[in-house]
C-alpha positions in Angstrom: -37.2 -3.9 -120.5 -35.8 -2.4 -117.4 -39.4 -2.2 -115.7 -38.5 -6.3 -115.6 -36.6 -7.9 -112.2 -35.4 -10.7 -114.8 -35.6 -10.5 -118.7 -34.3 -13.7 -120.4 -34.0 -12.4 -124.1 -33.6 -15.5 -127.0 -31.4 -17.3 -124.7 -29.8 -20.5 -125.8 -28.1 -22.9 -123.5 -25.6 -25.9 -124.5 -23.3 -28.3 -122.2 -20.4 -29.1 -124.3 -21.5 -29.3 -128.1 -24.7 -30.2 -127.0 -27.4 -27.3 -126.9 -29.9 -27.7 -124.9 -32.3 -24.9 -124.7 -33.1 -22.8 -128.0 -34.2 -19.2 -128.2 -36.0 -18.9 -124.8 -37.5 -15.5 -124.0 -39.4 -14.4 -120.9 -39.8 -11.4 -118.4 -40.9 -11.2 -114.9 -41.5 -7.4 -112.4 -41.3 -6.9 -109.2 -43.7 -9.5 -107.3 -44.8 -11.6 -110.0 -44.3 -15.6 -109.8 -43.6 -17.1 -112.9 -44.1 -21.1 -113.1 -41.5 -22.8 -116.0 -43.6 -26.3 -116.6 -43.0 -29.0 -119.2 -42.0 -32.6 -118.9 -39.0 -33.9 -117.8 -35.7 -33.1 -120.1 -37.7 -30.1 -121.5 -34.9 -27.9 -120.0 -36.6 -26.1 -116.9 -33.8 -26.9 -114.7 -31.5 -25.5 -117.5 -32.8 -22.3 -117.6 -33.0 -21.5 -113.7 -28.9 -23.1 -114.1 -28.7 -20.4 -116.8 -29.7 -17.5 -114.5 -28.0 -18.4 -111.3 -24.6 -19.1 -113.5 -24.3 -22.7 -112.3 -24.2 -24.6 -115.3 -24.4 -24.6 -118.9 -22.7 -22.1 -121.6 -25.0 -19.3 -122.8 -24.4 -19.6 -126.4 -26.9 -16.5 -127.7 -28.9 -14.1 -125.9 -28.9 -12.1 -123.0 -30.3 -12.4 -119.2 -30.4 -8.8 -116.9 -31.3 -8.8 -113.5 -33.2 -5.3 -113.3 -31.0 -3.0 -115.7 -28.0 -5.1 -115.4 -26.7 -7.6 -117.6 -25.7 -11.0 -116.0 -25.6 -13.2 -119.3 -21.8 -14.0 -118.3 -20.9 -12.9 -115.2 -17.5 -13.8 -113.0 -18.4 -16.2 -110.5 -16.7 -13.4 -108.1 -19.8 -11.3 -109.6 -22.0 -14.2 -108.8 -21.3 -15.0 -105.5 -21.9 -11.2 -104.6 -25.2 -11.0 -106.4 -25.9 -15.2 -104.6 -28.0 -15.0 -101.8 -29.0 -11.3 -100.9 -30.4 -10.5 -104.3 -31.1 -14.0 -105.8 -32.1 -17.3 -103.4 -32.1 -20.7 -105.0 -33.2 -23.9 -104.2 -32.3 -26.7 -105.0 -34.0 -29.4 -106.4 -31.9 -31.8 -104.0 -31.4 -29.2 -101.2 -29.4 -31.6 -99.3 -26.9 -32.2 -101.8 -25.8 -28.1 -101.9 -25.1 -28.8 -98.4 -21.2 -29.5 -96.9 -21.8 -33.2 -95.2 -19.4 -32.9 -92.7 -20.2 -29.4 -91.0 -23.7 -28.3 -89.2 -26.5 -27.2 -91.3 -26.6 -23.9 -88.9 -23.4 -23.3 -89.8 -23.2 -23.1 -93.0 -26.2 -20.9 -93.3 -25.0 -18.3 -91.0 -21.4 -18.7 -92.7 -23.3 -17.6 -96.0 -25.0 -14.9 -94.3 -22.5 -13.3 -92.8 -20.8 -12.6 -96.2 -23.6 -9.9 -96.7 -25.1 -8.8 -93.4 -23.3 -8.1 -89.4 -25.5 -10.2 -88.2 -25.2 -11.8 -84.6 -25.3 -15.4 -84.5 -28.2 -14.5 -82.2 -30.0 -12.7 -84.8 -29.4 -15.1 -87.2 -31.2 -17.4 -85.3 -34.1 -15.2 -84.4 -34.5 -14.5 -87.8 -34.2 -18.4 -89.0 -36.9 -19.2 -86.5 -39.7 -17.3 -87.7 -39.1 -19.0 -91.1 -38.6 -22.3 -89.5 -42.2 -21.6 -87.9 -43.9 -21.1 -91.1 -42.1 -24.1 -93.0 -42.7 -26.6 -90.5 -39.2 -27.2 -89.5 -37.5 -28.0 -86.5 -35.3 -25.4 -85.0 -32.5 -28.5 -83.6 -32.4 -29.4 -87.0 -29.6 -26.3 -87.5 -27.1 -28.4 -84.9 -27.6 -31.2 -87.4 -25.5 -32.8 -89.8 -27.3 -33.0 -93.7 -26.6 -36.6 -93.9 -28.9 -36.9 -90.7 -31.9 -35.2 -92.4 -34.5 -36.8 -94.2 -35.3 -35.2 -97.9 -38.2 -33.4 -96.6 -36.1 -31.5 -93.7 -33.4 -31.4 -95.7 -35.2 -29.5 -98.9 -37.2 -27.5 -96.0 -33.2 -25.8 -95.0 -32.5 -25.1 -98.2 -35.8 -23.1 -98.2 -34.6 -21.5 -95.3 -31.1 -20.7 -96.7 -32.5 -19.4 -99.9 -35.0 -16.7 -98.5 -33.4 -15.8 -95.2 -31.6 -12.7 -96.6 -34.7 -11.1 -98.5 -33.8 -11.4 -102.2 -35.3 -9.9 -105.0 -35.3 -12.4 -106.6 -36.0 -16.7 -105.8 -35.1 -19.6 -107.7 -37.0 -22.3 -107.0 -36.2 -25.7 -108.6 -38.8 -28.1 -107.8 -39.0 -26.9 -104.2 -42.3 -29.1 -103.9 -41.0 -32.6 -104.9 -39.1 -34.5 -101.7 -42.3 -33.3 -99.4 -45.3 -35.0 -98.2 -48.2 -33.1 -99.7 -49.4 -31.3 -96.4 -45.9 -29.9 -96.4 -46.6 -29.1 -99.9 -49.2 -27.1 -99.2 -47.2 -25.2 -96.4 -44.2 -24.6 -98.5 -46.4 -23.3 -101.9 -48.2 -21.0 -99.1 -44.9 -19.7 -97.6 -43.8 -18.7 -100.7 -46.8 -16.8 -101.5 -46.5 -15.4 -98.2 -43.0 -14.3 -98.7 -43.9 -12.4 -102.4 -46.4 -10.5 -100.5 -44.4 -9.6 -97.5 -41.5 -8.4 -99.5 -42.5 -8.1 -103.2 -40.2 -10.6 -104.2 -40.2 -11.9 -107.9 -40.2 -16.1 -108.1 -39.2 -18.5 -110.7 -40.3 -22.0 -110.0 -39.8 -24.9 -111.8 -42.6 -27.5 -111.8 -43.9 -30.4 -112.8 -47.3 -30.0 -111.6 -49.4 -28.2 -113.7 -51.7 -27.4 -110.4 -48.7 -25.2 -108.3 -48.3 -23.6 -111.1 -51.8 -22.4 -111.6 -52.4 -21.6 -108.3 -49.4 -19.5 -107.5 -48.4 -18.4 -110.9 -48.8 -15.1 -112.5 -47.4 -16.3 -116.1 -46.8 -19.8 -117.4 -44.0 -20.5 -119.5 -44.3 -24.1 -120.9 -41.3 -25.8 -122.7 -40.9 -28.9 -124.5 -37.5 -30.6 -125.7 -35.8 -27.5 -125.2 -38.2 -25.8 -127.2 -40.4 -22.6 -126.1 -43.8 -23.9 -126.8 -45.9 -20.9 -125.4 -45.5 -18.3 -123.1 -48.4 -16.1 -120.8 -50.2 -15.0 -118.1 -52.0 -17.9 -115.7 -55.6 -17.1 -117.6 -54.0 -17.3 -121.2 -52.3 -20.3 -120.7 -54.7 -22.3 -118.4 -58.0 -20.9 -120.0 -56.7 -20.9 -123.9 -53.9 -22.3 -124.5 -53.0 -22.2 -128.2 -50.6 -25.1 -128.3 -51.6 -28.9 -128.6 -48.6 -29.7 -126.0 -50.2 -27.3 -123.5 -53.9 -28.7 -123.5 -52.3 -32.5 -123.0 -50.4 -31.4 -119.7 -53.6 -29.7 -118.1 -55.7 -33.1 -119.3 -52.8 -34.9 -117.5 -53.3 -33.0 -114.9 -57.0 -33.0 -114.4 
């Protein structure tokens, strides 16, 4: 188990009484991308809350990060482990900002709780990022209400993988961009797991990101665990009825 970055053993998720998720179990090493698909309400989003400890109630089952258990962790715990060993982004990237205070700011204000960084080399290290995501350098003297979804989702990028983690959350990292910017985004991410080796969960909805950056596939449906696999086993043969419909969507 411990070969693993992330093991998520028969996890079960609920929000109040409610369970959400049932019995999901997965693994991912050092370097691999792992693509969570399914349609919407199938719990993706759940399980990436489930990791990071920002929502939902593990009711059964355990989640390590490397040998470490994390199932349950203090948010203390979490906020060191936040950032220089697990990057997430959002979904709505704009939305995990502070509206009132500069998008610069905050970033280096996160930063600094795990590196002596300079502002200067913040910034020299924010740039080369910005370079490869398409993103503005001014846009870190901006406020996030001044941002359109694209930018905005593009500095949440950029908060999430400026300290190196092991390990990336991403939550639909794709969806608020035009599709050139797409592209540059899916191939900064592959850039960054061979640059530093680092492990990536991404949630999708499009079966194509998934097949063209994953390593394994894990495909849920109403909170269910409908099949789990490398890219060729789930793309090429997938055993499931549910599977073959979302490539055919897809086609």
């Amino acid at each position: 188990m411990f070969d693993n970055i992330l093991t998520v053993d028969e996890v079960s998720v609920a929000y109040g009484a409610k369970e959400i998720v049932h019995g999901i179990s997965f693994n991912l090493r050092r370097g691999e991308i792992l693509a969570v698909v399914g349609e919407s309400g199938s719990g993706k989003s759940t399980i990436l809350k489930a990791i990071n400890g920002l929502g939902g109630i593990v009711t059964d089952g355990q989640i390590f990060f490397g040998e470490r258990e994390i199932t349950n962790l203090s948010m203390g715990e979490r906020k060191k482990l936040a950032g220089e060993s697990i990057g997430t982004i959002f979904q709505n990237a704009g939305a995990s900002f502070c509206p009132v205070r500069k998008i610069g700011a905050q970033i280096f204000e996160s930063v600094a709780a795990h590196k002596n960084w300079t502002y200067a080399e913040f910034l020299e290290r924010a740039e080369i990022i910005m370079q490869n995501i398409n993103l503005d350098a001014k846009i870190l003297n901006e406020y996030p209400f001044r941002l359109s979804g694209g930018m905005a989702q593009r500095a949440g990028i950029l908060a999430a993988t400026i300290l190196e983690p092991k390990l990336l959350l991403a939550d639909e990292p794709t969806s608020a961009l035009d599709t050139i910017t797409q592209l540059n985004v899916v191939q900064e991410l592959m850039k960054l797991r061979a640059r530093q080796q680092i492990s990536i969960v991404i949630v999708t909805h499009n079966i194509g990101v998934a097949v063209y950056m994953a390593d394994k596939i894990l495909v849920l449906r109403k909170g269910q665990q409908i099949e789990f696999g490398t890219k060729e086993q789930i793309y090429k043969a997938p055993r499931e009825n549910y599977t073959r419909e979302l490539i055919k969507a897809a086609a």
